[in-house]
C-alpha positions as CSV (number, residue, x, y, z in Angstrom):
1,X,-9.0,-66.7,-16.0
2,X,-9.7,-65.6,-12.6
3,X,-5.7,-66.0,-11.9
4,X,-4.8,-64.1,-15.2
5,X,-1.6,-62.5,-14.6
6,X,-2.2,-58.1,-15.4
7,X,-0.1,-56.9,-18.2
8,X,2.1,-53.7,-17.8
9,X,-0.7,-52.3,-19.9
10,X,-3.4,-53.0,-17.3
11,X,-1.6,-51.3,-14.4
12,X,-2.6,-47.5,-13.5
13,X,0.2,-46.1,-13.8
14,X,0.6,-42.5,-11.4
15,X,1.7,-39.8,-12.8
16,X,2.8,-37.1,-10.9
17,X,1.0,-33.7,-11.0
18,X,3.2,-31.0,-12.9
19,X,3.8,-28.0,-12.1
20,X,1.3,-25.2,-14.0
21,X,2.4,-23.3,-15.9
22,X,3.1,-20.0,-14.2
23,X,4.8,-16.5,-14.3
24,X,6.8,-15.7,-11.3
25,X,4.9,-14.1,-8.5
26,X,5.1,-10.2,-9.5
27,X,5.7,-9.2,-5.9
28,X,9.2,-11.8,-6.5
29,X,10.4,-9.7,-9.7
30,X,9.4,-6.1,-9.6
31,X,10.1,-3.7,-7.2
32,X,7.4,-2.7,-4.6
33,X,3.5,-0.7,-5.7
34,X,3.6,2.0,-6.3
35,X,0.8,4.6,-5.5
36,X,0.4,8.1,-6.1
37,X,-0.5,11.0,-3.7
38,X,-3.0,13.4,-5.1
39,X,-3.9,15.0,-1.9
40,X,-2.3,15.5,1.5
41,X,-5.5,17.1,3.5
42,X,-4.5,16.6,7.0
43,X,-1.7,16.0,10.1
44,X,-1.2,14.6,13.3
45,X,1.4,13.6,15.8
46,X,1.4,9.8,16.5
47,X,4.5,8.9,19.1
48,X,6.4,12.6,18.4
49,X,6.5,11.6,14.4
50,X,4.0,13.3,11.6
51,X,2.0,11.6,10.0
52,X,0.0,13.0,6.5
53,X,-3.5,12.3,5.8
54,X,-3.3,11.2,2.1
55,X,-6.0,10.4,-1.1
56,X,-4.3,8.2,-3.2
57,X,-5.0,8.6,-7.0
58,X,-8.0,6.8,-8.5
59,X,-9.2,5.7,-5.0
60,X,-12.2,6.6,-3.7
61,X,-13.9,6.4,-0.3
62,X,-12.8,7.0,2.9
63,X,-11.6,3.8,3.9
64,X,-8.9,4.4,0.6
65,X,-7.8,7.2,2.8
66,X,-5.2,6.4,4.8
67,X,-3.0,8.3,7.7
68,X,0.9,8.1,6.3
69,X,4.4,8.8,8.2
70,X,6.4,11.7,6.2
71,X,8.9,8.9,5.1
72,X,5.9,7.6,2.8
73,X,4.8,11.0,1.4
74,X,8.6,12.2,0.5
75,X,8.4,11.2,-2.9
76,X,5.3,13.7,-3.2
77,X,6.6,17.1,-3.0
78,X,4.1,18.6,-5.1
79,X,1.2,17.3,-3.0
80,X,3.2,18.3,0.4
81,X,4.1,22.0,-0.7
82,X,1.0,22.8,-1.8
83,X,-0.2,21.1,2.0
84,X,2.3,22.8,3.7
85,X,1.3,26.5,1.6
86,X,-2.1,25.9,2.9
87,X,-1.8,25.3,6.6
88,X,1.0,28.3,6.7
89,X,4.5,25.8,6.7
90,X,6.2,22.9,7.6
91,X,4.5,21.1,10.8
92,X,6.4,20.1,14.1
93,X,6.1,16.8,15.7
94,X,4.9,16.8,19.1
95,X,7.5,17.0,22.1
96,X,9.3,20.0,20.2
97,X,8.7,23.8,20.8
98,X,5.5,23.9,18.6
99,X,2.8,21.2,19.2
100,X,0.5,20.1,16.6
101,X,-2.6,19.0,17.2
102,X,-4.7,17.2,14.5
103,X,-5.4,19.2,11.8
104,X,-7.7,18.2,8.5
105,X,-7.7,20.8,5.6
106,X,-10.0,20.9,3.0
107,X,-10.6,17.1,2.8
108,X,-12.1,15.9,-0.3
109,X,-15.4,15.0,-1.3
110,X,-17.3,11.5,-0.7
């Protein structure tokens, strides 16, 4: 029966691969991270803007620390009064009457 004719049943028959099944992507449906300040400890002028040197909550290690423009630290007024108390006010980019140079505060333990 070398020339034996294959049923339907003794074809492969491809099925195509579905789709798993998923929640949308997070990123997709909620709005933006969001990360908490728990210390500003430093500034600096980059390009005549400041920028805060902020510890994020529940990160540790210096290379969690990261250098932030004041349009990122905003929401943190706590964190940049208590900054601001400490180095004696509000800093002034560079290129105004007052010129900043780098400042670090009190920055946190390792």
């Amino acid at each position: 029966m070398a020339n034996a004719k294959k049923s339907d049943s003794d074809v492969a028959v491809e099925i195509p691969a579905s789709k798993p099944n998923t929640t949308p992507a997070e990123d997709e449906d909620e709005e933006e991270d969001y990360y908490e300040v728990e210390k500003i400890f430093g500034h600096r002028t980059v390009k005549g803007e400041i920028e805060y040197r902020v510890k994020w909550l529940g990160y540790v290690g210096d290379e969690e620390k990261t250098w932030e423009p004041k349009l990122n630290v905003v929401s943190a007024a706590e964190a940049l009064q208590a900054y601001h108390a400490q180095i004696g006010g509000v800093p002034h980019p560079s290129g105004s009457s007052l010129e900043d140079p780098l400042i670090i505060v009190d920055e946190p333990e390792k």
